[in-house]
C-alpha positions, 0 to 999 in steps of 0.5 A, a space after each residue: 589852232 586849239 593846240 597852238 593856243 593851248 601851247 601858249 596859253 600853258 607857256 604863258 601860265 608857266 612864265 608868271 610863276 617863274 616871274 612870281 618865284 624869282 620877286 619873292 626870293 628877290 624880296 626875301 633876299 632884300 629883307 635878309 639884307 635889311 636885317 643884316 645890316 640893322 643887326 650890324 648897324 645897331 650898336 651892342 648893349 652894354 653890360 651893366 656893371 655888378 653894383 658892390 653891396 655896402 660894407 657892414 657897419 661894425 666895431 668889434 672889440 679887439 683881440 684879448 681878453 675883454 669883459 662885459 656881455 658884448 663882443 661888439 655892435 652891428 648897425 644893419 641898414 635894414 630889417 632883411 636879414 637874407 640881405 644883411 647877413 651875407 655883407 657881415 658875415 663877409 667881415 666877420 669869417 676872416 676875422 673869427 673863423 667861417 661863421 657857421 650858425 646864428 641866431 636872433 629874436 624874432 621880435 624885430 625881424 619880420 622874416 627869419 631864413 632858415 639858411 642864408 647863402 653867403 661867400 661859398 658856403 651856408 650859414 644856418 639861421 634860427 630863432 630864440 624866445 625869450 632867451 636871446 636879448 631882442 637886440 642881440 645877434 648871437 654868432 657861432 663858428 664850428 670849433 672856434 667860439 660864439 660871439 654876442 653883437 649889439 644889433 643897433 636897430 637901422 632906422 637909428 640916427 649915426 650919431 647915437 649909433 656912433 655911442 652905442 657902438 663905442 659903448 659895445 666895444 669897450 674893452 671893459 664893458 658895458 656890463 649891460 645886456 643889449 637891450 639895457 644899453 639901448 634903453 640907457 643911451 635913450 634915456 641919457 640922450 633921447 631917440 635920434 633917428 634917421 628921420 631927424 634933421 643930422 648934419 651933413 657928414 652925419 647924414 653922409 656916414 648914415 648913407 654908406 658914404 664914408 669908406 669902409 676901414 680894412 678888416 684887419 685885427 691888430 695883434 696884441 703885443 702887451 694888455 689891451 688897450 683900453 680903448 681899442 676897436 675895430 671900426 668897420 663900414 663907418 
């Protein structure tokens, strides 16, 4: 009788774990379902689209022989230069050959990158004082030429923008240098900044709304015209 009942007491003992073996793959099988079908049921992400960054505002005088101490204007929407350069040097590489070196002022750029990454190559960035204009952007190409930009500061309202780089890229001048013509504009015009009440199509061009023009430079068949420009990213 003891060994019957130790017969089926080790028969029962091995039935309940075969029973507990086969729930928990059960179960487990049950959960691999579950997650199956939320992995099918839940719809896929969406891929977010790459935000285009503005276009540089610029107006460059074109090509022939000009005078005066600018080659044109640049209206940077902000004082980050390892954001602003990539965007203008995008401009200005098929229209003067690949930039290659630039220089500022550090009086108002709070941070000046050594090296700024842009479209396949590394343009090197330095700095100069007192011997480049605090409102000039000095520009180098390898083995085409240098060019000398008016930086028009961004918190500047569009409608003096609009002046000062008109007057930036004249054919015959201005024979000021960049900080003289800021200063000449304001005391002509006053300050308008962006803070200032503008209309709504100057309030629209401020903000990026106007398309860019298409970067491409006119050839010149005879003498140049005297009011001719490249107006880009207006």
């Amino acid at each position: 009788m003891d060994s019957t009942e130790s017969i089926s007491h080790t028969g029962f003992h091995a039935g309940s774990f075969s029973a507990k073996d086969e729930t928990r793959a059960a179960a487990e099988a049950a959960r691999r379902r579950v997650r199956i079908m939320s992995a099918t049921l839940l719809p896929p992400l969406p891929h977010p689209e790459p935000v285009a960054a503005p276009a540089a505002r610029l107006a460059l005088k074109t090509d022939g022989t000009s005078r005066g101490l600018l080659d044109g204007a640049w209206w940077p929407r902000s004082r980050d230069l390892l954001s602003e350069l990539p965007a203008l040097t995008d401009v200005l590489d098929p229209l003067w050959g690949r930039i290659t070196r630039i220089a500022v002022n550090p009086q108002h750029w709070p941070v000046i990158p050594r090296k700024v990454p842009v479209d396949g190559h590394i343009v090197k960035v330095g700095w100069f004082t007192p011997e480049i204009d605090p409102h000039k952007l000095l520009l180098l190409s390898y083995g085409t030429g240098r060019w000398d930009l008016l930086i028009i500061p961004p918190e500047t309202g569009a409608e003096s923008a609009a002046r000062l780089m008109a007057a930036a890229s004249d054919y015959d001048g201005p024979p000021l240098t960049a900080s003289a013509l800021i200063a000449a504009d304001e005391a002509r015009h006053g300050v308008l900044t962006a803070d200032q009440s503008l209309g709504p199509d100057e309030a629209w061009e401020y903000e990026g709304g106007a398309s860019a023009v298409p970067a491409t430079v006119p050839r010149q068949t005879g003498p140049p015209d005297r009011a001719s420009r490249l107006i880009i990213g207006m």
